[in-house]
C-alpha positions in Angstrom: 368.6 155.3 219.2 367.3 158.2 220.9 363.1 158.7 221.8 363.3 161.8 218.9 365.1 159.9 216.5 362.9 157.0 216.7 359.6 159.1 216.4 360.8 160.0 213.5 362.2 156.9 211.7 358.5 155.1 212.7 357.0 158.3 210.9 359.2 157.6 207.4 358.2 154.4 207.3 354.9 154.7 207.7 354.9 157.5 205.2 357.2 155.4 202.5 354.2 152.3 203.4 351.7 154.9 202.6 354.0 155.5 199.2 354.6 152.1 198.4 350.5 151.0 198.7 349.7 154.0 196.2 352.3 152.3 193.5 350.9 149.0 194.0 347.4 150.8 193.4 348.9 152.7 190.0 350.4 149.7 189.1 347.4 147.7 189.1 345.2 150.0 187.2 347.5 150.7 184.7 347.4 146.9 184.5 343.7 146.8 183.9 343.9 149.7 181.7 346.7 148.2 179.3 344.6 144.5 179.4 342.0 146.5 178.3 343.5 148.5 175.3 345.1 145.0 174.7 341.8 143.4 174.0 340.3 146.5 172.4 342.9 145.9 169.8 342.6 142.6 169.1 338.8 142.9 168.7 339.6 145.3 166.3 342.0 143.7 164.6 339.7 140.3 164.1 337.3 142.7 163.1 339.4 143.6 160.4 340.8 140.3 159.3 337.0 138.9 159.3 336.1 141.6 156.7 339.3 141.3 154.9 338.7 137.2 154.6 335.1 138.2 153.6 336.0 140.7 151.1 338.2 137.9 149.6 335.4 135.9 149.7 333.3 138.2 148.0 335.9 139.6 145.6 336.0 135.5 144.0 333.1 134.8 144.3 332.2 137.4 141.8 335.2 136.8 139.6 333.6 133.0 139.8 330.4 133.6 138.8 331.6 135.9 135.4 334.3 133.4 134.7 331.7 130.3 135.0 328.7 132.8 132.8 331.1 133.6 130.3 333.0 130.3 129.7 329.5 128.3 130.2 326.1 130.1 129.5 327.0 130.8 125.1 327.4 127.0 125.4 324.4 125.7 126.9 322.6 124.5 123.7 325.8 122.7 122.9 326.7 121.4 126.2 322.6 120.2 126.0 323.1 118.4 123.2 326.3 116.4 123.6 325.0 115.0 126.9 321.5 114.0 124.8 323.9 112.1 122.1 325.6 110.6 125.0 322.7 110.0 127.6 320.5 108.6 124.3 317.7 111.0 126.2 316.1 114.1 126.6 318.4 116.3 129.0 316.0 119.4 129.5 319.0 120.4 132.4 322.4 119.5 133.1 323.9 120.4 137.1 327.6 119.9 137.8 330.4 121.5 140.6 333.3 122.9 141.0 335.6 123.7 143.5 337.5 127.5 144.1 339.4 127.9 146.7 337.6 127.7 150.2 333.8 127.9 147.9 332.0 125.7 146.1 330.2 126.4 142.8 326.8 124.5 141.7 325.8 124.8 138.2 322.4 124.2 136.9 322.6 124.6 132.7 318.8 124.7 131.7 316.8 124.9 128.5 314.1 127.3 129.4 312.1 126.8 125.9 311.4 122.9 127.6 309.0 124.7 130.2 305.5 126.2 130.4 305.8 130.2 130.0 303.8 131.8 132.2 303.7 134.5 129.3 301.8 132.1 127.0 299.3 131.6 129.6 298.7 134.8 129.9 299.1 136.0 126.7 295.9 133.4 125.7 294.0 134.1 128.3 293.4 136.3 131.2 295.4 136.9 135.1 292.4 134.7 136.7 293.2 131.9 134.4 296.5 131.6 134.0 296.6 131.9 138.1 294.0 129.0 137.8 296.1 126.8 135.5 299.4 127.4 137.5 297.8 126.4 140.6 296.9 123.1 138.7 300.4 122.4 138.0 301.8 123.0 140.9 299.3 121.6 142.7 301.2 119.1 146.1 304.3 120.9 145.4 303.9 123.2 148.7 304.6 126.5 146.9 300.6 127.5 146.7 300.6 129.4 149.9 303.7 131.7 147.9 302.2 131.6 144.4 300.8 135.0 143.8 300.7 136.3 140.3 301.2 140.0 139.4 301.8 140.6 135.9 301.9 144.1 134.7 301.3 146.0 131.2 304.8 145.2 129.0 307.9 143.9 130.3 308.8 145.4 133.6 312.5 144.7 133.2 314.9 145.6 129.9 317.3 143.2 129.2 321.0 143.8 128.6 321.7 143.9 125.2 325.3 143.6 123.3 326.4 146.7 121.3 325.2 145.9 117.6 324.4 147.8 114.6 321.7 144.7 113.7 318.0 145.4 114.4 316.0 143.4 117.7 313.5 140.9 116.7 309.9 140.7 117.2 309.0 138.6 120.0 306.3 136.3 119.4 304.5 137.3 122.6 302.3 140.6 122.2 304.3 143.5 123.5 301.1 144.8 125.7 299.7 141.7 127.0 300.1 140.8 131.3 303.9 139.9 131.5 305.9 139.0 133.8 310.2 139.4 133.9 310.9 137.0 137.0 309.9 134.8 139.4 309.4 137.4 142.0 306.2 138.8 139.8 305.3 135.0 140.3 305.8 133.7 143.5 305.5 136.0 146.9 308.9 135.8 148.2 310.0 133.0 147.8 313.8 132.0 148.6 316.1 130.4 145.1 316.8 127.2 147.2 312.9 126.3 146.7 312.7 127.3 143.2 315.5 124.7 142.5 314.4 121.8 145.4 312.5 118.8 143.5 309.1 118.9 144.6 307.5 116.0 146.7 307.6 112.8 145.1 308.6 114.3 141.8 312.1 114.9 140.6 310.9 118.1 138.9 311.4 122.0 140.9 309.6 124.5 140.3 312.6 125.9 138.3 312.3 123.3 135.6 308.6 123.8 135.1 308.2 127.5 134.9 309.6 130.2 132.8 308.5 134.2 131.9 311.5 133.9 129.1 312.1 132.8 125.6 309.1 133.2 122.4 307.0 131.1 124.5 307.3 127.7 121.9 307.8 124.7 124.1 310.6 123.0 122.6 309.0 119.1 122.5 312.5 117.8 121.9 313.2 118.4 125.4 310.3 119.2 127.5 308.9 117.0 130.4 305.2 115.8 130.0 303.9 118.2 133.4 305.8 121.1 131.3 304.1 119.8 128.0 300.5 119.5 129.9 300.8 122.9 131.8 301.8 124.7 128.7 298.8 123.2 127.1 296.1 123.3 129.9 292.5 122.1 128.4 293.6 122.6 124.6 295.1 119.4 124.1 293.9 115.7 126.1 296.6 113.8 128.0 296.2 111.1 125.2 297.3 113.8 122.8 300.1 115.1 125.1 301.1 111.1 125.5 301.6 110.7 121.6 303.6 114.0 121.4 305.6 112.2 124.3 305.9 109.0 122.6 306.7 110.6 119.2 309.7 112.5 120.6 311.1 109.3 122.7 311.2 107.3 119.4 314.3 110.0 118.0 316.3 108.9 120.8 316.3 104.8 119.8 318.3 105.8 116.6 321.4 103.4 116.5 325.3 104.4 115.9 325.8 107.8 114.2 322.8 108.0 112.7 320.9 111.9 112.8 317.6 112.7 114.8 316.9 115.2 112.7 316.7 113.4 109.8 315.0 110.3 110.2 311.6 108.8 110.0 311.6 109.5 113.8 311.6 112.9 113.3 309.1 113.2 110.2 306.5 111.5 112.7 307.6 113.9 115.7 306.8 117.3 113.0 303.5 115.1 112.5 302.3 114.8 115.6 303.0 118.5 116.4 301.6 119.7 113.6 298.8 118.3 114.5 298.8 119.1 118.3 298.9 122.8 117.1 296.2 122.4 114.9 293.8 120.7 117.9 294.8 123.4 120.3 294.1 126.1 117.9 290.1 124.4 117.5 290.2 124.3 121.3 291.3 128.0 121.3 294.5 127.2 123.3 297.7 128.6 122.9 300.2 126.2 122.6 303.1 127.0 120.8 305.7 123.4 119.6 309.1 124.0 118.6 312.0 121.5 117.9 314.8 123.7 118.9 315.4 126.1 121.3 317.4 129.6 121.7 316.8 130.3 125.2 318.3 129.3 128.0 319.8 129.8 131.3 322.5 129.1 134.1 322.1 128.9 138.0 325.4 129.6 139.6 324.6 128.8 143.8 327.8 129.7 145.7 328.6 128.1 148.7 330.8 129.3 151.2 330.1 127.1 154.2 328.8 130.5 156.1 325.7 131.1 153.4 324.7 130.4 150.1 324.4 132.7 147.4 322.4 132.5 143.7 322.8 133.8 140.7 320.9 133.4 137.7 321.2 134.4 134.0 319.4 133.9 131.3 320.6 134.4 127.5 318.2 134.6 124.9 320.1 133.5 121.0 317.0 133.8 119.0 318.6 137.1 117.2 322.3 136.1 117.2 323.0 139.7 116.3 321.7 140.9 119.9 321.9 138.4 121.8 319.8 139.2 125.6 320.8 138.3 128.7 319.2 138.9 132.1 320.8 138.5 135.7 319.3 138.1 138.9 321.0 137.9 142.5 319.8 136.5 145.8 
């Protein structure tokens, strides 16, 4: 090979090493651009599976909680009952689960005419008072640092009513007394999961004591004795609250078949909250005795292993011609 010609074959080689070291530099960042785009995508495509899976989620979660208020909630007083004839005691609540696909479903079925309506306290006396009284009752429970009562003029909240030609009822509450719709206008934020806990060294929440719903009658049928002596504050004694107690045990040692509505059990019962009533009314209280109840309500907590979600409604029978419900969401 001549001088010339070998000047020139180092020079295309040297040229083609030049070429081949600009490739290997195209190559590579296309590389890290395609790696890129790669993950971009599949970011965005777990992005979208996550919200499809949570929309899912969502979609029957709600179709739970209308399925379980529809099928359960109309039924509560008889669902209430049947586990009394069977239990051969007061059941002021009943909780049961049920399982939906990846969720779980707690229900709480609950007579809210077995608790102390803060309405009735307030209706009898004044904000100070009832505030007073409420901090009694819930007094080692560790919700005093959230109670905070804030009732306003007149409900604050309509119910939903069913389409009906029949005319509403009167409530026995006065119309422009404090009231209160929920447990927000009771307690300063204060999460569902606490409202249904027990409280310490009771197996009572807060949920089971409490209620701004119903006539405000206590049913005695079915209420505990802290509902019975909140509801009552300093109108009736705790012997007096102990008879009504007694009284109402005594239907539930009835043997075989036999009614509690119609036995001497029950004469004694109307006896002793006849007279309740009247000792309250000299001790200008406010106490209000029923022995059945058309109010009552159903916790639906939803959990999904990521969070759990409440719903409550309460339905309120006492016209059967417009039946109310209210719903609440956490």
């Amino acid at each position: 090979m001549t001088m010339p010609n070998a000047r020139i074959f180092r020079r295309r080689r040297r040229r083609l090493a030049r070429r081949r070291g600009y490739v290997l530099v195209m190559v590579l960042a296309l590389l890290v651009l395609s790696a890129t785009l790669m993950v971009a995508v599949g970011r965005a495509a777990m992005r979208t599976a996550i919200a499809a899976r949570s929309a899912e989620d969502d979609l029957q979660r709600r179709w739970a909680v209308a399925s379980c208020r529809k099928a359960v909630l109309p039924y509560a007083e008889q669902i209430l009952s049947a586990l009394e004839q069977e239990r051969r005691q007061p059941a002021p609540r009943f909780e049961t689960s049920l399982h939906l696909g990846r969720q779980t479903l707690a229900l709480v079925i609950a007579d809210e005419q077995a608790k102390a309506n803060v309405n009735a306290l307030l209706d009898g006396t004044d904000q100070a008072r009832a505030d007073s009284r409420l901090r009694q009752g819930l007094a080692g429970s560790g919700l005093l640092n959230r109670l905070r009562l804030r009732p306003t003029y007149g409900p604050v909240i309509r119910s939903i009513q069913t389409p009906t030609t029949g005319p509403a009822t009167r409530p026995l509450l006065s119309t422009n007394a404090l009231h209160v719709g929920s447990f927000g206008q009771i307690f300063d934020d204060l999460p569902p999961a606490q409202l249904l806990r027990p409280m310490p060294g009771s197996r009572i929440a807060a949920a089971d004591l409490l209620t701004c719903w119903g006539n405000g009658a206590v049913n005695v049928r079915r209420a505990t004795e802290a509902a019975l002596t909140l509801a009552a504050g300093r109108s009736l004694t705790g012997v007096e609250i102990s008879r009504l107690i007694d009284a109402r045990n005594k239907l539930f040692e009835r043997k075989g078949n036999e009614s509690s509505f119609d036995t001497p059990a029950a004469d004694n019962l109307q006896d002793a909250m006849n007279k309740a009533m009247s000792q309250s009314i000299r001790n200008r209280g406010n106490l209000g005795l029923a022995e059945r109840s058309t109010c009552h309500s159903l916790w639906i907590v939803t959990r999904t292993g990521r969070r759990d979600e409440y719903d409550l409604f309460v339905l309120d029978q006492a016209n059967v011609n417009r039946p109310q419900v209210w719903a609440f969401s956490w």
